[in-house]
C-alpha positions as CSV (number, residue, x, y, z in Angstrom):
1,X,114.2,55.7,10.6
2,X,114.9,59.4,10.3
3,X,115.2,62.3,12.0
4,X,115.3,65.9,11.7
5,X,115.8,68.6,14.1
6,X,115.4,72.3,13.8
7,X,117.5,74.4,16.2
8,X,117.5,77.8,16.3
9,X,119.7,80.6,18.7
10,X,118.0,83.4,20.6
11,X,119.9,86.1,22.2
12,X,119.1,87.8,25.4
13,X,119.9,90.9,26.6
14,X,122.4,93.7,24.7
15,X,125.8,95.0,25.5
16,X,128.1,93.4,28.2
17,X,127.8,90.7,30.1
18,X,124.2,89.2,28.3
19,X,123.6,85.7,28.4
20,X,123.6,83.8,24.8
21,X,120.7,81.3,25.4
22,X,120.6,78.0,23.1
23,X,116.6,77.6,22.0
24,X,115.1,74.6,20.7
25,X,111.9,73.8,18.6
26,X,110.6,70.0,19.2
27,X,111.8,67.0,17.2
28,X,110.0,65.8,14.5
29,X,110.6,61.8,14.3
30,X,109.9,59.0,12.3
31,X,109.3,55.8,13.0
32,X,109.4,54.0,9.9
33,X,108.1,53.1,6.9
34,X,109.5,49.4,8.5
35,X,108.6,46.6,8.5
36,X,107.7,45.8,12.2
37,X,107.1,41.6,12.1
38,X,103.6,40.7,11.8
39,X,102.4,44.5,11.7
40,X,103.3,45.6,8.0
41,X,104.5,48.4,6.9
42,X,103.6,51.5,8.9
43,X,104.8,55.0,9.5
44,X,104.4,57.1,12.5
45,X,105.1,60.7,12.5
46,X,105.5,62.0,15.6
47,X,106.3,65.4,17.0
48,X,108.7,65.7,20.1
49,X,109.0,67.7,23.1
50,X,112.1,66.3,25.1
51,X,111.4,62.4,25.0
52,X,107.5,63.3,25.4
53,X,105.1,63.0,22.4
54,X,103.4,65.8,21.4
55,X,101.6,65.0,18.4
56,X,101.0,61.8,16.6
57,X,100.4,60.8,13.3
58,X,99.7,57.6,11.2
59,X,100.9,57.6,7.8
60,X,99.3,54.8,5.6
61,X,99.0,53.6,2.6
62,X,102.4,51.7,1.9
63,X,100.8,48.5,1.0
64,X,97.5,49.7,-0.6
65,X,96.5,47.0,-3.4
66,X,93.1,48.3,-4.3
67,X,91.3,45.0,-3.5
68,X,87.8,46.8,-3.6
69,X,88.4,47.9,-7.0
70,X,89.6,44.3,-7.9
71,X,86.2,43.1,-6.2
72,X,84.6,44.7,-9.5
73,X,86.2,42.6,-12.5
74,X,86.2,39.0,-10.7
75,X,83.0,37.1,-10.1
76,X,81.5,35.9,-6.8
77,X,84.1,32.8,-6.9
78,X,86.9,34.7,-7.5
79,X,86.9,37.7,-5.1
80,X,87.4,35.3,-1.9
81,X,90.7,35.1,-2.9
82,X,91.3,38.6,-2.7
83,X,89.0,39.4,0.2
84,X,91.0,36.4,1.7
85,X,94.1,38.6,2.3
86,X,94.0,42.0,3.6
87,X,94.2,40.6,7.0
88,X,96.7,37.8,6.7
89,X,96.1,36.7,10.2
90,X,92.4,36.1,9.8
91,X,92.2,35.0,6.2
92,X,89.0,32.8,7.5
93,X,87.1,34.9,8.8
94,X,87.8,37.5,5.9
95,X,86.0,35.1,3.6
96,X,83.4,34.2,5.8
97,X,81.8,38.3,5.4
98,X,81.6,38.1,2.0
99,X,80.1,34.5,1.3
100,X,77.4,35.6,4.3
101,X,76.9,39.1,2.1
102,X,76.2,37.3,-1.6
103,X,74.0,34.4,0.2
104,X,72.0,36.9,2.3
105,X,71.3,38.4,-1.6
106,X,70.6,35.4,-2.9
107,X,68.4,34.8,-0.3
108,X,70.4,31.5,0.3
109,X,69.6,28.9,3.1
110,X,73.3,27.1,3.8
111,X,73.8,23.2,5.0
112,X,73.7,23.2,8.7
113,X,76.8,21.0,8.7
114,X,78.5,23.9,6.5
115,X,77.2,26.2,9.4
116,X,78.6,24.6,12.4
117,X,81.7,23.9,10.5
118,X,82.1,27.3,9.6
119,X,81.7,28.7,13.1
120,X,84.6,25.9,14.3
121,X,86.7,27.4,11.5
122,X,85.9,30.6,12.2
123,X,86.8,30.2,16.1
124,X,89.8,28.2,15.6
125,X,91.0,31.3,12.9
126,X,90.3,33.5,15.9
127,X,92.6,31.4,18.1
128,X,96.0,31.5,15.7
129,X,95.6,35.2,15.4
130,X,95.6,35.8,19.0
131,X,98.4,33.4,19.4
132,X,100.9,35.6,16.9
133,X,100.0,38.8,19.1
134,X,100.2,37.0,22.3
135,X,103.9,35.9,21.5
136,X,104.8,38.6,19.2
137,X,103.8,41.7,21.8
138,X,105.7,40.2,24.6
139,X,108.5,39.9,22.3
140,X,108.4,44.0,21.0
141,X,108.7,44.9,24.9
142,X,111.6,42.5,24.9
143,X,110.8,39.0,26.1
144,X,111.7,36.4,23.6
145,X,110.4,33.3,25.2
146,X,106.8,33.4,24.8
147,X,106.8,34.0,20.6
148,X,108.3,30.9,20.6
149,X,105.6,29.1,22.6
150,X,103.0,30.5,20.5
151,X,104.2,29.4,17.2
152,X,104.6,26.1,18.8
153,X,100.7,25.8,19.3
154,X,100.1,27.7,16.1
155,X,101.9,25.3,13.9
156,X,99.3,22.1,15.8
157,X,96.2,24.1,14.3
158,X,98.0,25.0,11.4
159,X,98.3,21.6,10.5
160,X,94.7,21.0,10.8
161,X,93.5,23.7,8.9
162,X,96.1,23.0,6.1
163,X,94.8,19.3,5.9
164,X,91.3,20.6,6.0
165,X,91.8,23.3,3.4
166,X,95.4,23.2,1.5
167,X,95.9,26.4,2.7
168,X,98.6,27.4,5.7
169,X,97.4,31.0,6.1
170,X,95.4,31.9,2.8
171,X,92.9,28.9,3.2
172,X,89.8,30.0,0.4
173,X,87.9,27.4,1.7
174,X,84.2,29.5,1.9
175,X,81.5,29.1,-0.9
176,X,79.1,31.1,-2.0
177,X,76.5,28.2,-0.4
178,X,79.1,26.5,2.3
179,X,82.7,25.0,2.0
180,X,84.7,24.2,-0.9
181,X,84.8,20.5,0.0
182,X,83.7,17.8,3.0
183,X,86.6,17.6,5.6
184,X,88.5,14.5,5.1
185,X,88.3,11.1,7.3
186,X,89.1,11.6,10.8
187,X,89.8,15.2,11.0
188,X,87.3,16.7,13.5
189,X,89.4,13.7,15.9
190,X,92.1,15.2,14.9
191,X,91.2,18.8,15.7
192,X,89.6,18.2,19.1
193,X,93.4,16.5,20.0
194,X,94.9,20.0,18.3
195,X,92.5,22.5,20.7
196,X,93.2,19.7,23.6
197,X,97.2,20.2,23.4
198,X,96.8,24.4,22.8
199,X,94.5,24.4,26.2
200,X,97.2,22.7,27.9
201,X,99.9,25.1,27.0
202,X,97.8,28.1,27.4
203,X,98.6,29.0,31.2
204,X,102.1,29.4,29.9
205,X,100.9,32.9,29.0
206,X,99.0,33.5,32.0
207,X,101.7,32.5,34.2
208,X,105.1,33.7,32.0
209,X,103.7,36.7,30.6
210,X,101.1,38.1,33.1
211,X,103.0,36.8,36.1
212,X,106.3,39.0,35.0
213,X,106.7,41.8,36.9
214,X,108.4,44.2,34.5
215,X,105.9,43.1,31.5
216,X,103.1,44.6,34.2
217,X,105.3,47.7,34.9
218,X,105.6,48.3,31.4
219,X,102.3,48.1,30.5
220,X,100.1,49.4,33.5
221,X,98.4,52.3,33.2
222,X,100.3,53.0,29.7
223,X,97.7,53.9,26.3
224,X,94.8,54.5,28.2
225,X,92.3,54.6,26.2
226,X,88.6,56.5,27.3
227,X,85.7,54.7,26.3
228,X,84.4,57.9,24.5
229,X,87.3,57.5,21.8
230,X,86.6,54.4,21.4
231,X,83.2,55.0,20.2
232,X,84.4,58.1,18.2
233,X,86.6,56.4,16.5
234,X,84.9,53.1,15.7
235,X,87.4,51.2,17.8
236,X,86.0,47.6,17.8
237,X,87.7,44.2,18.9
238,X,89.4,42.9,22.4
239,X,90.9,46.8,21.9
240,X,87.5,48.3,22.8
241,X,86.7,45.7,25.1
242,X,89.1,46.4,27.0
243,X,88.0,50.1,27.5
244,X,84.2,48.8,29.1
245,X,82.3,48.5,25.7
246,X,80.9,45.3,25.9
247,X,79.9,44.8,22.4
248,X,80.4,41.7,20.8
249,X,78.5,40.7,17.1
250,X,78.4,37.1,17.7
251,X,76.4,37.3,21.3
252,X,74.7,40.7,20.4
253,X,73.9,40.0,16.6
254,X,73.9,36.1,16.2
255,X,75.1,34.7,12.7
256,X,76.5,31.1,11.5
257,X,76.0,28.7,15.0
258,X,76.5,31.6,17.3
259,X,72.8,32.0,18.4
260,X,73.1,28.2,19.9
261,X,76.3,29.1,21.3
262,X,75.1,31.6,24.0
263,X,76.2,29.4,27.3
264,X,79.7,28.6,25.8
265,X,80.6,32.2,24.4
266,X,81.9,34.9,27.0
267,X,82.5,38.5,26.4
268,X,85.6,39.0,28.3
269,X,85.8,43.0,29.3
270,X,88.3,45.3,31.2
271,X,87.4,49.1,32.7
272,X,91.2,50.5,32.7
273,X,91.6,50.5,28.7
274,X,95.3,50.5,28.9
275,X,98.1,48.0,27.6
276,X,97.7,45.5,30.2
277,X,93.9,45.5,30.0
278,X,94.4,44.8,26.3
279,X,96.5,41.9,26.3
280,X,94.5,40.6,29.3
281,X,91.2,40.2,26.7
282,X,92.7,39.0,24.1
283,X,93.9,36.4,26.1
284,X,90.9,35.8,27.8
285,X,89.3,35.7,25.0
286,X,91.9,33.0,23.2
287,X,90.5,30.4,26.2
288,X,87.0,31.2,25.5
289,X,87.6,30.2,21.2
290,X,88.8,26.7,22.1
291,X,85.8,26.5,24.5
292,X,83.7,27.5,21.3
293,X,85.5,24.9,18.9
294,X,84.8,22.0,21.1
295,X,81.0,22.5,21.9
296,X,81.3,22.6,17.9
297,X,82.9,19.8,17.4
298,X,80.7,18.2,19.9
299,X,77.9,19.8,18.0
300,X,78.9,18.5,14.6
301,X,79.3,14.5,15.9
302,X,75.8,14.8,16.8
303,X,74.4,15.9,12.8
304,X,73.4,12.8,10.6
305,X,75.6,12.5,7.3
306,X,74.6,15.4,5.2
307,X,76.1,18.3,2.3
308,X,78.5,20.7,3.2
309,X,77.4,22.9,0.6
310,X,74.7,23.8,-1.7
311,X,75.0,23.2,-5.6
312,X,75.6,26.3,-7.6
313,X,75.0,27.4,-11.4
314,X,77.8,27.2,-13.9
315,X,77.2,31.4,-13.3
316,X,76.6,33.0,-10.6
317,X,74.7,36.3,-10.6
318,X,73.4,38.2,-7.6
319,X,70.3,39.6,-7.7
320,X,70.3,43.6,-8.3
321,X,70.1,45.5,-4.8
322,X,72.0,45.8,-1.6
323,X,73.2,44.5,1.7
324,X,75.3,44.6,4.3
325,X,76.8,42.1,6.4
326,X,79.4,42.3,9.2
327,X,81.0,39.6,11.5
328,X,83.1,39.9,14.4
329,X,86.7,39.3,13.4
330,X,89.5,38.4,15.5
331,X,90.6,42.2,15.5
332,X,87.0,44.0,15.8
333,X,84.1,44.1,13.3
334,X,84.4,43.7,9.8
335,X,81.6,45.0,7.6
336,X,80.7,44.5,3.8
337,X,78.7,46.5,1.7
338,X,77.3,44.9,-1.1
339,X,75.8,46.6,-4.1
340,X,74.6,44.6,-7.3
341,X,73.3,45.2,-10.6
342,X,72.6,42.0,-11.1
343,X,75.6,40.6,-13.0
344,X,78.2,37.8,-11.9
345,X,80.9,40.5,-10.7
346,X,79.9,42.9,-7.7
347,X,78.6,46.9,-8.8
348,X,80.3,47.4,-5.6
349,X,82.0,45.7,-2.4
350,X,82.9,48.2,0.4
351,X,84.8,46.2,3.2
352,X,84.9,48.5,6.6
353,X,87.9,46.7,8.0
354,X,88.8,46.6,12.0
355,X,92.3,47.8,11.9
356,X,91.7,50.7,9.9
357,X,89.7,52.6,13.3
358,X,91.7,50.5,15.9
359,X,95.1,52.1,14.0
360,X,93.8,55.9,13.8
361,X,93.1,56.5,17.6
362,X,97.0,56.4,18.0
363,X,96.3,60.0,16.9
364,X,94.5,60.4,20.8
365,X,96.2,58.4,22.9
366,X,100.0,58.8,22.0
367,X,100.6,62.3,22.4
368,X,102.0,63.1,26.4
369,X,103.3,59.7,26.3
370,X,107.4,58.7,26.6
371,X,108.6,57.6,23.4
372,X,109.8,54.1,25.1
373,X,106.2,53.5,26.0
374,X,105.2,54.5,22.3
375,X,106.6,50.5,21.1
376,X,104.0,49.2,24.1
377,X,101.1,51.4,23.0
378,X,101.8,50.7,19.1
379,X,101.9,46.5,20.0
380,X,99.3,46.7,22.3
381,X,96.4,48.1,19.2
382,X,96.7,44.7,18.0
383,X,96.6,45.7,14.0
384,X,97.3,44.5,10.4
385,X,98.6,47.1,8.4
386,X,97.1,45.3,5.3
387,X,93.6,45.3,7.1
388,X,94.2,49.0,7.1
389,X,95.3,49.8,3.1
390,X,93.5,47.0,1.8
């Protein structure tokens, strides 16, 4: 962290007696390039009047890997690995966008156990993301209790998903066509005992974390954010939720199992759009993804014995033209834009990442803020720097 002040003297008055007055311009600040735990590595500029922000300014690119680039010399097998990562938190549902993008091309009709297993994946994804924030934000405002809860019930789906895929956080388990393999004996029983045990534990949040008074002092009426930033910006995600947009991809444009989902899935929604509203969704919204996995898995013991993915050629080559898909991430809408020539490696692979609008709005809403309540606005965005740089 570094800082730099510019001070300057102005003089009043001539001859006797005149008053020498100390003048001052404001503070310009920097908070970072750090490290901040599950975050990445970020930089805020930010311009100070007193301990009031004045202006505020992202500065981004610290881990930019050039992933969309890299899209370009791998085939359709091999870019999941990459699109796998930019948001290390969701590496599921990362995948998921760009195997939906080259089968929509292809024109590809997937295994309906693939798709039901896919949306359970998905969903319980959803859920260990929200648990880091939900310990982790707590934990930047200075209560160290909950994080360790969290990563209690994250390590129990963990588990599951590393059995299921090999994986702990970078799982490549999507195909071009469905999974990479059939889940082994016994582990959708497994799971459904995994969601069980996470529901139980969940009113630990509701009842340490919103029932604490000086969490709800801190974050009341703090980062308000107006509903017409949000759709300037492109804000998406719990974030905008929070502000009154009700927009959610997965009730308003249906994809994997979601269509037969509509009397499990809720669209939780606040009208204050500040820090407390935030956290409030995303929790609300963590009850509602274990709701999801287990009229999946309830789903998925009713299906007769069938593939869990379709058989490919030794080559895969998408047909020449374009599409694009987009899915509702745990952080806000992802979006890829596929363009082909027709070869086995992509023309071109835009991805249109949540964090990357969620993170620039910090612009609006931090300036006439305190600098202490900058730490509970900056947590509260809920973003991946890497989902940013890419």
């Amino acid at each position: 962290m570094a800082d730099s002040v510019h001070m300057k003297e102005t003089t009043v008055g001539i001859g006797a007696g005149a008053a020498t007055e100390l003048g001052t311009s404001d503070m310009v600040l920097n908070i970072g390039p750090q490290h901040p735990s599950t975050h990445g590595v970020l930089r805020l500029k930010l311009r100070l009047s007193g301990e009031r922000i004045s202006e505020a300014e992202p500065v981004i690119g610290y881990m930019h890997r050039g992933a969309e680039k890299l899209f370009e010399a791998r085939d359709y097998r091999q870019i999941i690995m990459l699109a796998n990562r930019h948001d290390w938190l969701s590496a599921f549902g990362n995948e998921l966008g760009v195997v939906l993008a080259v089968e929509r091309m292809l024109g590809m009709e997937v295994p309906v156990r693939a798709t039901w297993t896919r949306t359970l994946l998905a969903e319980l994804n959803r859920v260990l993301n929200h648990l880091m924030f939900l310990g982790s934000y707590p934990l930047e405002l200075g209560g160290i209790t909950p994080i360790f809860h969290a990563f209690d019930e994250r390590e129990r789906l963990q588990a599951a998903l590393e059995e299921a895929s090999g994986g702990r956080m970078h799982y490549m388990f999507n195909r071009v066509g469905g999974l990479k393999e059939d889940l082994p004996a016994g582990w959708y029983g497994r799971v459904r005992g995994a969601v069980a045990a996470v529901r139980a534990k969940t009113e630990i949040f509701d009842r340490l974390v919103l029932g604490n008074e000086i969490f709800r002092a801190r974050t009341t009426g703090v980062g308000v954010l107006r509903q017409d930033l949000v759709h300037a910006y492109g804000v998406s995600g719990p974030i905008a939720r929070a502000s009154g947009v009700d927009f959610d991809l997965r009730r308003d444009e249906p994809y994997l199992a979601y269509g037969e989902l509509a009397d499990v899935l809720r669209v939780p929604t606040r009208e204050t759009g500040d820090c407390l509203a935030r956290f409030e969704c995303l929790l609300e919204q963590l009850h509602n993804s274990l709701d999801l996995a287990d009229a999946c898995l309830d789903r998925i013991a009713e299906l007769p014995p069938g593939p869990i993915n379709v058989r490919l050629p030794k080559v895969l080559k998408a047909p020449e033209g374009t599409t694009y898909a987009w899915t509702e991430n745990p952080l806000g809408v992802n979006g890829y834009y596929l363009v082909s020539r027709g070869d086995k490696t992509p023309w071109r692979l835009k991805l249109r990442s949540a964090s990357f609008n969620n993170l620039q709005v910090l612009s609006e809403i931090l300036p006439g803020t305190l600098v202490p309540d900058m730490v509970a606005i900056l947590g509260s965005m809920f973003f991946v720097v890497g989902d940013v740089d890419k």
